[in-house]
PDB file with one MODEL, atoms N, CA, C and O in Angstrom:
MODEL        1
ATOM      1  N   UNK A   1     -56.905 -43.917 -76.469  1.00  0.00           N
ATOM      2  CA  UNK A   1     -57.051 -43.283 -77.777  1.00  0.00           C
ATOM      3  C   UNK A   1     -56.993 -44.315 -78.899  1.00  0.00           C
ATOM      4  O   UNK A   1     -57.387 -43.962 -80.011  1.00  0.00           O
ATOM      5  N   UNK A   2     -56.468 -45.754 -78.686  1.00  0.00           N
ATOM      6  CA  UNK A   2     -55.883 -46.346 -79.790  1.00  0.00           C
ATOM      7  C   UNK A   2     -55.194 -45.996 -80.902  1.00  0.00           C
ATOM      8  O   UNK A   2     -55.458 -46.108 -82.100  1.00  0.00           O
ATOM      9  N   UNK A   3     -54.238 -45.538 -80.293  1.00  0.00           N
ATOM     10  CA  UNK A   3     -53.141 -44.601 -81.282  1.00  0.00           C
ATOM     11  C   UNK A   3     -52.033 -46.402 -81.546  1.00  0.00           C
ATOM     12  O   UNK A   3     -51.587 -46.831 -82.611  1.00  0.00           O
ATOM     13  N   UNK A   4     -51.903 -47.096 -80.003  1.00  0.00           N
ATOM     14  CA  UNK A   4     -50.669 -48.290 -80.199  1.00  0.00           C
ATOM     15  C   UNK A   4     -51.256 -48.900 -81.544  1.00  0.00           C
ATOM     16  O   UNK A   4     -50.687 -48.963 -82.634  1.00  0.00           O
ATOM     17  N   UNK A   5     -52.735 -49.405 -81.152  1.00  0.00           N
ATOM     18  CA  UNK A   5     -53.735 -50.309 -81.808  1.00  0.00           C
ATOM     19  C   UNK A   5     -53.491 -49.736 -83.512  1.00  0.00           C
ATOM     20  O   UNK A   5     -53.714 -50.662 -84.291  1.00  0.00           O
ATOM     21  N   UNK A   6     -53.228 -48.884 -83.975  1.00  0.00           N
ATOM     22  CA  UNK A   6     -53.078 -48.434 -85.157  1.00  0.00           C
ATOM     23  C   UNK A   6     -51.990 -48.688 -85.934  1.00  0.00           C
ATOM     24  O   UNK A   6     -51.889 -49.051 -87.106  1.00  0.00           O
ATOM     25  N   UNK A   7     -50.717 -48.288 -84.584  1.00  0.00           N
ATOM     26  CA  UNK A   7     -49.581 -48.015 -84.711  1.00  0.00           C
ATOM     27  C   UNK A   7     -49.094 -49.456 -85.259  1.00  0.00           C
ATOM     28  O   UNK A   7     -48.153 -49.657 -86.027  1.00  0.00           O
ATOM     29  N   UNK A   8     -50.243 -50.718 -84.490  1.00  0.00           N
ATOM     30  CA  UNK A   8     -49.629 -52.046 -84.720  1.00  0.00           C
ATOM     31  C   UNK A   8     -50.185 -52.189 -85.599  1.00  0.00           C
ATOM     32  O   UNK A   8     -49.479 -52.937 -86.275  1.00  0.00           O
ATOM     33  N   UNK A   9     -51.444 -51.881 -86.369  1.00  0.00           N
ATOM     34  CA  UNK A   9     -52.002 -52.083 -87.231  1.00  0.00           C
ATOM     35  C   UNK A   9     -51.311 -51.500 -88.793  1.00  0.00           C
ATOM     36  O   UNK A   9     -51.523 -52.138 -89.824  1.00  0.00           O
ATOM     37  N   UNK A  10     -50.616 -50.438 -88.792  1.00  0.00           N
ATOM     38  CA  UNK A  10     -49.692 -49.853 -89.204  1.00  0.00           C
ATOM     39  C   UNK A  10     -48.443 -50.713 -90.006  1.00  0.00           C
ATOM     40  O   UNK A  10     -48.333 -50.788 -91.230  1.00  0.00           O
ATOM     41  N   UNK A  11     -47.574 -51.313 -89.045  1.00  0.00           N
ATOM     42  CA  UNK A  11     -46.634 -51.549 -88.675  1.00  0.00           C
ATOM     43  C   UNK A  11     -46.923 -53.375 -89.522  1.00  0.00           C
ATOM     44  O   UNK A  11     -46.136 -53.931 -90.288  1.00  0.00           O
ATOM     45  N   UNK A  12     -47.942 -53.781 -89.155  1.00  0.00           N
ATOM     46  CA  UNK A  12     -48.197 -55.349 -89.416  1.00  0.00           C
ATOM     47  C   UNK A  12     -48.988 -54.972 -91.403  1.00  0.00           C
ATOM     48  O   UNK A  12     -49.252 -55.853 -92.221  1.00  0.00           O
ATOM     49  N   UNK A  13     -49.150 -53.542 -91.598  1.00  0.00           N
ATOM     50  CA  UNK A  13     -49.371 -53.823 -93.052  1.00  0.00           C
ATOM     51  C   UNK A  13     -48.104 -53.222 -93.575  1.00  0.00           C
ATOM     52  O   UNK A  13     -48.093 -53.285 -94.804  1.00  0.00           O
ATOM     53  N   UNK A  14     -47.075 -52.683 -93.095  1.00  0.00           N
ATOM     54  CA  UNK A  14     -46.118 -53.009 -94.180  1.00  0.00           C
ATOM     55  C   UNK A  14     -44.933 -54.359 -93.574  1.00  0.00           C
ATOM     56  O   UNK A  14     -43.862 -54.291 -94.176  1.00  0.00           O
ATOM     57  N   UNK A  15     -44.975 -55.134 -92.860  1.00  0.00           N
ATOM     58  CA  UNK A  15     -44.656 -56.227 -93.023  1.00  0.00           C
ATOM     59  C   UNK A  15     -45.118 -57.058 -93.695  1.00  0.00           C
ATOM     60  O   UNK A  15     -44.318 -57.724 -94.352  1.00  0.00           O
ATOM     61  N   UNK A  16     -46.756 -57.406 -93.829  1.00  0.00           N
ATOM     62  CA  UNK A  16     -47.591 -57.769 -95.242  1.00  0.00           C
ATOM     63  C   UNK A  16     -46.835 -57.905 -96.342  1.00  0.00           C
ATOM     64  O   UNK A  16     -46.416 -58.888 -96.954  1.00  0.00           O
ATOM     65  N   UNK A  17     -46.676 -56.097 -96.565  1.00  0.00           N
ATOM     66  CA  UNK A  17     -46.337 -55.877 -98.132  1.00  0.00           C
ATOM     67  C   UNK A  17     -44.980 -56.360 -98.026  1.00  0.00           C
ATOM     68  O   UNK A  17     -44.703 -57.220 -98.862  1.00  0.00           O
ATOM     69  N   UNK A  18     -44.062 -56.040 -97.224  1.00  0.00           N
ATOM     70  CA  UNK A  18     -42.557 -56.119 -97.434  1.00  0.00           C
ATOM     71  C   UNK A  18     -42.392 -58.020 -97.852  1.00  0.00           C
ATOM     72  O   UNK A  18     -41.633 -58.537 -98.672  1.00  0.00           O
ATOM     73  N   UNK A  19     -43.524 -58.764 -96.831  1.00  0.00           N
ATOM     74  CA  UNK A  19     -43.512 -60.139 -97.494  1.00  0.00           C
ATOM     75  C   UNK A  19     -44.353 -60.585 -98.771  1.00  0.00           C
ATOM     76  O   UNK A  19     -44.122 -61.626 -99.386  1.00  0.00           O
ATOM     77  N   UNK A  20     -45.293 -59.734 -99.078  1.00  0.00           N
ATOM     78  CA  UNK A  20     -45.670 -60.101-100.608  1.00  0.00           C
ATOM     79  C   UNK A  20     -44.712 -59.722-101.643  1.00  0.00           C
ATOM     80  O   UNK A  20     -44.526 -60.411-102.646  1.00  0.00           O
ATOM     81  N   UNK A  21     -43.649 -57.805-101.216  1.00  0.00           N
ATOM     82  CA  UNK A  21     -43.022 -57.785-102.063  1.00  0.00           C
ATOM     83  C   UNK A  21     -41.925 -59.304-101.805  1.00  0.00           C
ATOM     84  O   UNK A  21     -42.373 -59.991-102.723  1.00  0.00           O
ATOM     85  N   UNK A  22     -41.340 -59.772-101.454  1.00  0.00           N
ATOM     86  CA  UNK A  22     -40.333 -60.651-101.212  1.00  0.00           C
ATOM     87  C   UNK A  22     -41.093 -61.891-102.263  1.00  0.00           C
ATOM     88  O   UNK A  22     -40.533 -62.282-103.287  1.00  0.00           O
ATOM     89  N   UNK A  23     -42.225 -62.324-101.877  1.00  0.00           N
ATOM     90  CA  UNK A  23     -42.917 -63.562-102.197  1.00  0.00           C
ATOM     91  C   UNK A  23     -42.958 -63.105-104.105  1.00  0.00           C
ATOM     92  O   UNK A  23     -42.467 -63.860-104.945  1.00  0.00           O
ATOM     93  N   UNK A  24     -43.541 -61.948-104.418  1.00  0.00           N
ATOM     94  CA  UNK A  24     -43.409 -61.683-105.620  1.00  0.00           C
ATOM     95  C   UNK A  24     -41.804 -61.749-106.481  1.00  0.00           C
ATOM     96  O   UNK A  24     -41.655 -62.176-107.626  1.00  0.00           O
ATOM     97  N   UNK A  25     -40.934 -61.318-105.766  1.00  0.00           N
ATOM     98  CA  UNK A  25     -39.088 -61.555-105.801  1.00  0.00           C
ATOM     99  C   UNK A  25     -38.978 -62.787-105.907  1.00  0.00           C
ATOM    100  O   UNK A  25     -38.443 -62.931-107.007  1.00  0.00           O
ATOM    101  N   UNK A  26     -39.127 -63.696-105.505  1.00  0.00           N
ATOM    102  CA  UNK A  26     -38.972 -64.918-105.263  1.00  0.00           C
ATOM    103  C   UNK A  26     -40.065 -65.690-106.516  1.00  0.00           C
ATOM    104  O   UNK A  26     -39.480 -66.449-107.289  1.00  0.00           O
ATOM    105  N   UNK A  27     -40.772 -65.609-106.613  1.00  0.00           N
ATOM    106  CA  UNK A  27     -41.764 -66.009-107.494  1.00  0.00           C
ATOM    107  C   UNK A  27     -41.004 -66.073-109.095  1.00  0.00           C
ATOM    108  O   UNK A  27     -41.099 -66.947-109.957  1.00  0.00           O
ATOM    109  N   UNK A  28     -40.205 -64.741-109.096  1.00  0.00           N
ATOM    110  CA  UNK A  28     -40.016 -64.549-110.273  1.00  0.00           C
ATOM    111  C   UNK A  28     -38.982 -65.134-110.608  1.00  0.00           C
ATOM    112  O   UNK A  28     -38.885 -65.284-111.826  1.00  0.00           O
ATOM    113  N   UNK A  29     -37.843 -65.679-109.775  1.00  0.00           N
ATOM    114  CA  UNK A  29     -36.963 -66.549-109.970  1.00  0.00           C
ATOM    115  C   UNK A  29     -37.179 -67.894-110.010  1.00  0.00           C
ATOM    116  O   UNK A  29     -36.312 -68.717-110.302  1.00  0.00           O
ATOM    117  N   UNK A  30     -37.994 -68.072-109.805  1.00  0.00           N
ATOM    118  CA  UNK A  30     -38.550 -69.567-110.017  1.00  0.00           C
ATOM    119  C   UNK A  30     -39.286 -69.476-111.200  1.00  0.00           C
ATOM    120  O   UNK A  30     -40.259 -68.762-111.444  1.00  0.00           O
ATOM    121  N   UNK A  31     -38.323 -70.817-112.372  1.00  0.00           N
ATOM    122  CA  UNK A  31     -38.687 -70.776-113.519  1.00  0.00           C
ATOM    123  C   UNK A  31     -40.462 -71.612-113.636  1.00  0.00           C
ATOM    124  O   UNK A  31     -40.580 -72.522-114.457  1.00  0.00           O
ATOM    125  N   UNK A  32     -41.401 -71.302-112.982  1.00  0.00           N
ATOM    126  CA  UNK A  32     -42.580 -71.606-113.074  1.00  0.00           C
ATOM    127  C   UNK A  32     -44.045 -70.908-113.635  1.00  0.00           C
ATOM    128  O   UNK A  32     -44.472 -69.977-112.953  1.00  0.00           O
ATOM    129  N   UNK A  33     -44.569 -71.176-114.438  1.00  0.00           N
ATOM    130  CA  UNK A  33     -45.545 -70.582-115.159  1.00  0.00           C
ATOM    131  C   UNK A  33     -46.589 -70.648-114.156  1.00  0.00           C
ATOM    132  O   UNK A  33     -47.015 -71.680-113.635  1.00  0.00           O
ATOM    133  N   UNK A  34     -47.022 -69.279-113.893  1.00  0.00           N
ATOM    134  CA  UNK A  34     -48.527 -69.296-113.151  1.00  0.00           C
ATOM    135  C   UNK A  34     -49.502 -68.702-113.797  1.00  0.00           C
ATOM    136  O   UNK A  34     -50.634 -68.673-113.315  1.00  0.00           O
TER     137      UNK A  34
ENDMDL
END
């Protein structure tokens, strides 16, 4: 069915986000102009 295939597909976009949100957290403490 590719239900896993989703499930991982799923699963690997909110690890994505959970590391862009982090990378954006981090970004902002660093006194650097982008």
């Amino acid at each position: 069915m590719g239900i896993r295939k989703l499930a991982d597909q799923i699963s690997g976009a909110l690890a994505l986000r959970h590391f862009l949100c982090n990378f954006d957290f981090v970004m902002e403490d660093l006194p650097v102009e982008r």
